[in-house]
DRENMIRO-739976 format. One record per residue: residue in three letters; residue number from 0; x, y, z of N, C-alpha, C in turn. Coordinates in steps of 0.02 Angstrom, whole numbers, plus 50000, padded with zeros to 5 digits. Layout:
+------+-----+-------+-------+-------+-------+-------+-------+-------+-------+-------+
| type | seq |    nx |    ny |    nz |   cax |   cay |   caz |    cx |    cy |    cz |
+------+-----+-------+-------+-------+-------+-------+-------+-------+-------+-------+
|  Ala | NUM |     X |     Y |     Z |     X |     Y |     Z |     X |     Y |     Z |
...
+------+-----+-------+-------+-------+-------+-------+-------+-------+-------+-------+
END
This chain:
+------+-----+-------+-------+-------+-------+-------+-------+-------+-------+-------+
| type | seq |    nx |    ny |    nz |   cax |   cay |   caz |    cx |    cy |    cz |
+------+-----+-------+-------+-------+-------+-------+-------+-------+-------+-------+
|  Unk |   0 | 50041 | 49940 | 50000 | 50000 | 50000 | 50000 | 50043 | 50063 | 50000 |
|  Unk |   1 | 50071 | 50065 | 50053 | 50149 | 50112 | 50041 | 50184 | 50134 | 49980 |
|  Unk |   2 | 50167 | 50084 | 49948 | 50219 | 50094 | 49854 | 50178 | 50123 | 49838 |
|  Unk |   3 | 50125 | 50108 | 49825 | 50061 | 50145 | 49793 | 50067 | 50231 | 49800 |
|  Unk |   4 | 50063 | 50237 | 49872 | 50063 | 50300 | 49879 | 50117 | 50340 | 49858 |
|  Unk |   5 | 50170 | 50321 | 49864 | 50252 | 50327 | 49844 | 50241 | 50352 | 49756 |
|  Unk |   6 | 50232 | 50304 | 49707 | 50225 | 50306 | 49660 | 50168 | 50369 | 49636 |
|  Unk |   7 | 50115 | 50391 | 49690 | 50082 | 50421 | 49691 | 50107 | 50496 | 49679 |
|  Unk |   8 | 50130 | 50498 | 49722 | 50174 | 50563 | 49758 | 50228 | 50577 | 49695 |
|  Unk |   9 | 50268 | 50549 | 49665 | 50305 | 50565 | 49626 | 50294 | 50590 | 49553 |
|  Unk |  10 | 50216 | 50541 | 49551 | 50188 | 50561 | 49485 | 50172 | 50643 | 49497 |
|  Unk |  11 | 50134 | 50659 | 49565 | 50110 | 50715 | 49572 | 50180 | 50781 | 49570 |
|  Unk |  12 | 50225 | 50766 | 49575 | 50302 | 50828 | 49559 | 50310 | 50796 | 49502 |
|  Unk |  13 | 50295 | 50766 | 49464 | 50329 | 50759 | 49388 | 50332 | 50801 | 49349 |
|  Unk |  14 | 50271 | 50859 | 49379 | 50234 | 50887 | 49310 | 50296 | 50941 | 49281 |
|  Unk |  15 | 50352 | 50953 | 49304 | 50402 | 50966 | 49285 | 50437 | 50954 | 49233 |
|  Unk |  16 | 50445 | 50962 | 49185 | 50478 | 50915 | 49118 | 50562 | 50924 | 49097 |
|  Unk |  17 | 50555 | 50857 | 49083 | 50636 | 50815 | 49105 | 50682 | 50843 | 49060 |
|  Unk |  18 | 50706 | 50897 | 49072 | 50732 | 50919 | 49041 | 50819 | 50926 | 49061 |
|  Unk |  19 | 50881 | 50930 | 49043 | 50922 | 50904 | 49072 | 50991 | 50968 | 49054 |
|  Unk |  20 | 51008 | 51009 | 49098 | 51053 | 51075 | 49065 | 51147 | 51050 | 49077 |
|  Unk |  21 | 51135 | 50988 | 49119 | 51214 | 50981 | 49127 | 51243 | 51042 | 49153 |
|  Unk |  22 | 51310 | 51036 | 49140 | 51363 | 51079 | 49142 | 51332 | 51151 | 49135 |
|  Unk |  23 | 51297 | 51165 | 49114 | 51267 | 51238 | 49086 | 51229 | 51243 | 49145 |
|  Unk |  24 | 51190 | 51220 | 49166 | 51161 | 51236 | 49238 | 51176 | 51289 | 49271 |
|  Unk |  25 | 51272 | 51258 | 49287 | 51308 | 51306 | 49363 | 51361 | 51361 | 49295 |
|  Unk |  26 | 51354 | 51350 | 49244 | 51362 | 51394 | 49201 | 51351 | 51452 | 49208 |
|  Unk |  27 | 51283 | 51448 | 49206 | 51219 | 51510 | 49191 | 51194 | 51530 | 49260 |
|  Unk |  28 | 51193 | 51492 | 49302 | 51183 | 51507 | 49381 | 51266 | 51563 | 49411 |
|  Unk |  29 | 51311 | 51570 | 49365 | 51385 | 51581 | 49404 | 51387 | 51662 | 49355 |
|  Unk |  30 | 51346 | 51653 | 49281 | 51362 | 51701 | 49231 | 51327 | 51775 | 49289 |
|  Unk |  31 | 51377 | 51823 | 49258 | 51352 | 51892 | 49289 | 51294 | 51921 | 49230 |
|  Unk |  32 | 51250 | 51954 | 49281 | 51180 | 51973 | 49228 | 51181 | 52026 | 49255 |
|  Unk |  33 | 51111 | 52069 | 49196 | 51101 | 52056 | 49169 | 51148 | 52025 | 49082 |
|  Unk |  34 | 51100 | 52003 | 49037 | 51168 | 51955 | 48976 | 51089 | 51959 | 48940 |
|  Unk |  35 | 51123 | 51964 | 48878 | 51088 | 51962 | 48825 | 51099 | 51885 | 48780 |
|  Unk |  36 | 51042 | 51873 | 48734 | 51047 | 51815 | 48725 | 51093 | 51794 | 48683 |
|  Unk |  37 | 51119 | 51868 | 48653 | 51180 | 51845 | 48597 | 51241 | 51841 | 48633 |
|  Unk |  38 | 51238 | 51880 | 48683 | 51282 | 51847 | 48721 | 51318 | 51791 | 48757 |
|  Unk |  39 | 51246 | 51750 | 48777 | 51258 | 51687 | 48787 | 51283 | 51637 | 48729 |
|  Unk |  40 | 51251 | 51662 | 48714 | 51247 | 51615 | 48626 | 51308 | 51630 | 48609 |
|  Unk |  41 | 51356 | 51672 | 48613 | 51441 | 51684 | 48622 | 51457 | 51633 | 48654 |
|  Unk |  42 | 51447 | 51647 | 48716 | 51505 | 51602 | 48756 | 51477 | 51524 | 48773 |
|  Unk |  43 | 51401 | 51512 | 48743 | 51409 | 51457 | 48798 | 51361 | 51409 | 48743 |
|  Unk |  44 | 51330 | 51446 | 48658 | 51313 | 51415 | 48620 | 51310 | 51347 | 48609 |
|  Unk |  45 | 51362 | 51297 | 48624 | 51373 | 51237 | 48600 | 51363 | 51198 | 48642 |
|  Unk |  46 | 51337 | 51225 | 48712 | 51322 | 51178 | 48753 | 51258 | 51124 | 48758 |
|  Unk |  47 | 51246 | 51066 | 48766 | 51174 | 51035 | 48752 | 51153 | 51044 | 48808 |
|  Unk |  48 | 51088 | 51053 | 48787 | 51027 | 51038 | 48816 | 50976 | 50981 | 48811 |
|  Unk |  49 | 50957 | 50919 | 48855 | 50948 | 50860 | 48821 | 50865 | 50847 | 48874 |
|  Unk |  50 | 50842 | 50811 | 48823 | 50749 | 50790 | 48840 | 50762 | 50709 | 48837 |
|  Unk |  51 | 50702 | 50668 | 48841 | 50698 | 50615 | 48844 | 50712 | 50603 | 48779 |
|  Unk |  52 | 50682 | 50637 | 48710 | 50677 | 50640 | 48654 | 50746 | 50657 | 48616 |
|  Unk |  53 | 50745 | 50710 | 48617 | 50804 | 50750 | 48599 | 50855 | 50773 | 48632 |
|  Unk |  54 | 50904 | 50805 | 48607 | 50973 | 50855 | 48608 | 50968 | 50913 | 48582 |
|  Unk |  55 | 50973 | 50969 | 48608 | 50974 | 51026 | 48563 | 51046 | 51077 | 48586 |
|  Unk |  56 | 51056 | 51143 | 48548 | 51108 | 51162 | 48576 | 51076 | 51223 | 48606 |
|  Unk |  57 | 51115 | 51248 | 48643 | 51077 | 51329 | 48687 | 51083 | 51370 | 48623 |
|  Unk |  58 | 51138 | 51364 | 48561 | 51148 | 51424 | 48524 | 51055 | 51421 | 48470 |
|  Unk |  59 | 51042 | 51348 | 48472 | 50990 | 51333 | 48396 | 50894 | 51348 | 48456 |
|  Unk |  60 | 50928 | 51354 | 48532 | 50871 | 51364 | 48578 | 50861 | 51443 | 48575 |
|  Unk |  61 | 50901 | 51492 | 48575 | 50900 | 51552 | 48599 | 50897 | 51609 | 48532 |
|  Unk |  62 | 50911 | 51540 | 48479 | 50911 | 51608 | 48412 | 50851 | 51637 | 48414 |
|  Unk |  63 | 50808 | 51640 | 48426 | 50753 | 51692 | 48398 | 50741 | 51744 | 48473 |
|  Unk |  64 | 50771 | 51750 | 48535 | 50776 | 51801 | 48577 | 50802 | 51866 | 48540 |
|  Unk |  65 | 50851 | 51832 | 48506 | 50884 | 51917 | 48460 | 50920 | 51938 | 48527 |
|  Unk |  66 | 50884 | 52018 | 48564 | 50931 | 52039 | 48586 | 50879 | 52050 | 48662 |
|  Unk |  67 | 50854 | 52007 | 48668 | 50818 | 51989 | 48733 | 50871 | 51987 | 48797 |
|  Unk |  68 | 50857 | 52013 | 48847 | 50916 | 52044 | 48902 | 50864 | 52000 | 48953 |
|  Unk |  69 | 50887 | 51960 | 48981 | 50896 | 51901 | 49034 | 50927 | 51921 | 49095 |
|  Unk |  70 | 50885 | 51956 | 49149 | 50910 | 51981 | 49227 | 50937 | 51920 | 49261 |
|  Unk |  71 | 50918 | 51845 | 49258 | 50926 | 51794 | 49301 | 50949 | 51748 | 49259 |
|  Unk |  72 | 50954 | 51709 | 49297 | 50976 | 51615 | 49253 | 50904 | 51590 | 49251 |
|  Unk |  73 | 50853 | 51588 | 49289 | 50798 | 51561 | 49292 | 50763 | 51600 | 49223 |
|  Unk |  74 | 50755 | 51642 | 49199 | 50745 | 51693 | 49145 | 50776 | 51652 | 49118 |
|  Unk |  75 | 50828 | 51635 | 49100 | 50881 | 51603 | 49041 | 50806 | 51523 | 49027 |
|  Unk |  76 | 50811 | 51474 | 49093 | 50802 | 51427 | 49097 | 50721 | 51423 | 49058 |
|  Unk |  77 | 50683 | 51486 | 49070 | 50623 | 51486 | 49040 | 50628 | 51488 | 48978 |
|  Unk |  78 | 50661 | 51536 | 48929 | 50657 | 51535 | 48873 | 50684 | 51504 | 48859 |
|  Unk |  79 | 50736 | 51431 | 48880 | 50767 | 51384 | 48858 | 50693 | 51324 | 48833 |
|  Unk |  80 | 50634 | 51325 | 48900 | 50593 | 51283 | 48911 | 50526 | 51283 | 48849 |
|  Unk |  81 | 50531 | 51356 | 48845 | 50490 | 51384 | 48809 | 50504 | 51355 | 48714 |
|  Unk |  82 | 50578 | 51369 | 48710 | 50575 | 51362 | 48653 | 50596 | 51282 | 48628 |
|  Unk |  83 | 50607 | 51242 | 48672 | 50602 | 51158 | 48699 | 50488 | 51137 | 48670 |
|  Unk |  84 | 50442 | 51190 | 48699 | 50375 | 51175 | 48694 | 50381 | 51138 | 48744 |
|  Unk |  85 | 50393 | 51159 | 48812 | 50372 | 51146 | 48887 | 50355 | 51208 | 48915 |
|  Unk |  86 | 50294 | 51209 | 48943 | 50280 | 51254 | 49006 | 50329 | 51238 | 49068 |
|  Unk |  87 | 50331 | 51309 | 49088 | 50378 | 51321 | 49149 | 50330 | 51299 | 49223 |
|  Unk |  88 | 50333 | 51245 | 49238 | 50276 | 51216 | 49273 | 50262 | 51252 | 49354 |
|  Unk |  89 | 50339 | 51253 | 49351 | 50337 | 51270 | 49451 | 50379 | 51352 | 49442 |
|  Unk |  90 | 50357 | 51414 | 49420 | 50424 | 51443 | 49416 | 50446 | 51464 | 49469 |
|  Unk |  91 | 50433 | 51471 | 49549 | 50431 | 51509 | 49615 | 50500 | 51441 | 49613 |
|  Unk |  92 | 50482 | 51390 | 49619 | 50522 | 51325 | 49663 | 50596 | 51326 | 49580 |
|  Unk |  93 | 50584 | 51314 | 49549 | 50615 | 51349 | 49496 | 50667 | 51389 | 49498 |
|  Unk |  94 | 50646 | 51467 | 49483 | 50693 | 51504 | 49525 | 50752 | 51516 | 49571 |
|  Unk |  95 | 50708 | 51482 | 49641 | 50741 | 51456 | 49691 | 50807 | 51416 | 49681 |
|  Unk |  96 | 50787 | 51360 | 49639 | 50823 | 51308 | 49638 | 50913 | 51363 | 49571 |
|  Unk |  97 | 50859 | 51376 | 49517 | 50915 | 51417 | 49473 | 50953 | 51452 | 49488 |
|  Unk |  98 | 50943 | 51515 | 49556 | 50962 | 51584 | 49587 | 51025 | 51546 | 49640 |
|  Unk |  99 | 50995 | 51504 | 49685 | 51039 | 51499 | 49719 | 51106 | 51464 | 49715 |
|  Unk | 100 | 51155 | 51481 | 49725 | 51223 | 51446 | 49707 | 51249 | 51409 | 49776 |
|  Unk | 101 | 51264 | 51326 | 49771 | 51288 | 51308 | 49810 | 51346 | 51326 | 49844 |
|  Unk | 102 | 51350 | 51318 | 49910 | 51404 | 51331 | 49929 | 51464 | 51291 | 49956 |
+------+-----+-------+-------+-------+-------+-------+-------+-------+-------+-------+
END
C-alpha cells in the first residue's frame, strides 16, 4: 500500500519536464547578469541541452531572443523551456532552485 502511495506522490512533482542543462546549469547560475541572449549564445552556444527525446544546443534554443536581456539564470532557463514546447511548470520552486548557488 505504501508503494502505491510513493509512486503516487512522485507522479504528482513530475509535472516538471525532464529536461536536462548539465554543465550549463552552474554555468548560467555563476554568469554575471544582466546578459543578452547573443551573448550567451557567444560564450556558451554549443552547450546541450537534452529531453527524453532529443538534444538541442543553447545556440539553435535562443536564436530567435535576438537581443532579449535576461536579469537571472531562471529567465535564461524559461526561454530555454519555452522554446524546447514545455511550460515552465513550478516557476517560484524553479527560481529558487536556478538563483541559488551552492556553497
Amino acid at each position: 500500500m505504501s508503494s502505491d502511495n510513493a509512486e503516487h506522490d512522485l507522479e504528482a512533482h513530475d509535472s516538471a519536464p525532464a529536461v536536462t542543462f548539465g554543465p550549463l546549469k552552474q554555468a548560467l547560475r555563476e554568469h554575471r547578469y544582466p546578459v543578452t541572449a547573443a551573448e550567451l549564445i557567444e560564450q556558451y552556444g554549443a552547450a546541450a541541452v537534452e529531453t527524453p527525446t532529443k538534444t538541442a544546443r543553447l545556440d539553435g534554443l535562443l536564436e530567435d531572443c535576438g537581443e532579449t536581456q535576461f536579469r537571472n539564470p531562471s529567465e535564461v532557463r524559461a526561454a530555454v523551456l519555452d522554446a524546447l514546447g514545455h511550460a515552465d511548470a513550478s516557476p517560484e520552486a524553479a527560481a529558487d532552485e536556478w538563483t541559488e548557488l551552492r556553497r
